[in-house]
Each structure stands twice: as structure tokens, then as C-alpha cells.
C-alpha positions, -999 to 999 in steps of 0.1 A, spaced: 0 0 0 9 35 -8 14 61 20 -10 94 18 2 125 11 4 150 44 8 182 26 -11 201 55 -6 235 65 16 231 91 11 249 123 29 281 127 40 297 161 58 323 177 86 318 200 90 337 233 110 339 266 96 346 298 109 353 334 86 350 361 83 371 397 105 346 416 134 347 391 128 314 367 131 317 331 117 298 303 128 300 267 113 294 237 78 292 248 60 284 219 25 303 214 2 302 178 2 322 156 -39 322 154 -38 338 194 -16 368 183 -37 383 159 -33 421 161 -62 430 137 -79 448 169 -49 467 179 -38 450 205 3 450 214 18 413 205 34 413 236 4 413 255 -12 389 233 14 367 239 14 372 278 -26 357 277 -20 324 257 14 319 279 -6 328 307 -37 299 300 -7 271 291 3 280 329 -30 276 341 -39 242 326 -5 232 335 -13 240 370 -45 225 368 -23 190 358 4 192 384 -15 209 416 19 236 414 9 273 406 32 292 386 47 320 395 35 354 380 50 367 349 72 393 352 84 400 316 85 385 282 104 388 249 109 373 214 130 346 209 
């Protein structure tokens, strides 16, 4: 049998790095490009602070360990 063709969009994201209130750091945080549409005027930053935000929310939904808050992030 012959294998199917994937030729899907593939998913594009955004990279980021974030350092939270009690000094950690995380790179490369990816986040989608569908959540960072700026069509409303919103800054990209802050867009990308809310979808990092949720993952840390279901993630400490999972594990029963709250995250720290964000203190800053930038583009990777």
C-alpha cells in the first residue's frame, strides 16, 4: 500500500521567553500564531502574555503547582 500524502498547513508559532516574579526563566515558549492576531490593535506582547498565561493555568491545573507570575517577556 501507498502512503498518503500530508501536505497540511503546518502549524505556525511564535517563540517567546519569559521570566517570572521569583526569578525562573523559560525559553522558547511556543505560542500560535492564530492567538496573536493584532487586527484589533492589541500589542503582541500582551497577546502573547494571555496564551502563555492559559498554558500555565492548565499546567497547573495538571500538576496541583501554581506558577509564579509573569514578570516580563520577549521574542525569541
Amino acid at each position: 500500500m501507498g502512503r498518503r500524502s500530508t501536505k497540511g498547513k503546518s502549524a505556525a508559532f511564535r517563540m517567546f521567553n519569559v521570566t517570572y516574579a521569583d526569578g525562573t526563566q523559560t525559553s522558547n515558549r511556543r505560542v500560535a500564531v492564530e492567538q496573536l492576531d493584532q487586527s484589533f490593535g492589541e500589542d503582541l506582547i500582551d497577546l502573547a502574555r494571555v496564551a502563555i498565561q492559559a498554558q500555565d493555568d492548565e499546567i497547573a491545573q495538571r500538576s496541583n503547582q501554581k506558577r509564579a507570575k509573569i514578570e516580563g517577556i520577549s521574542e525569541a
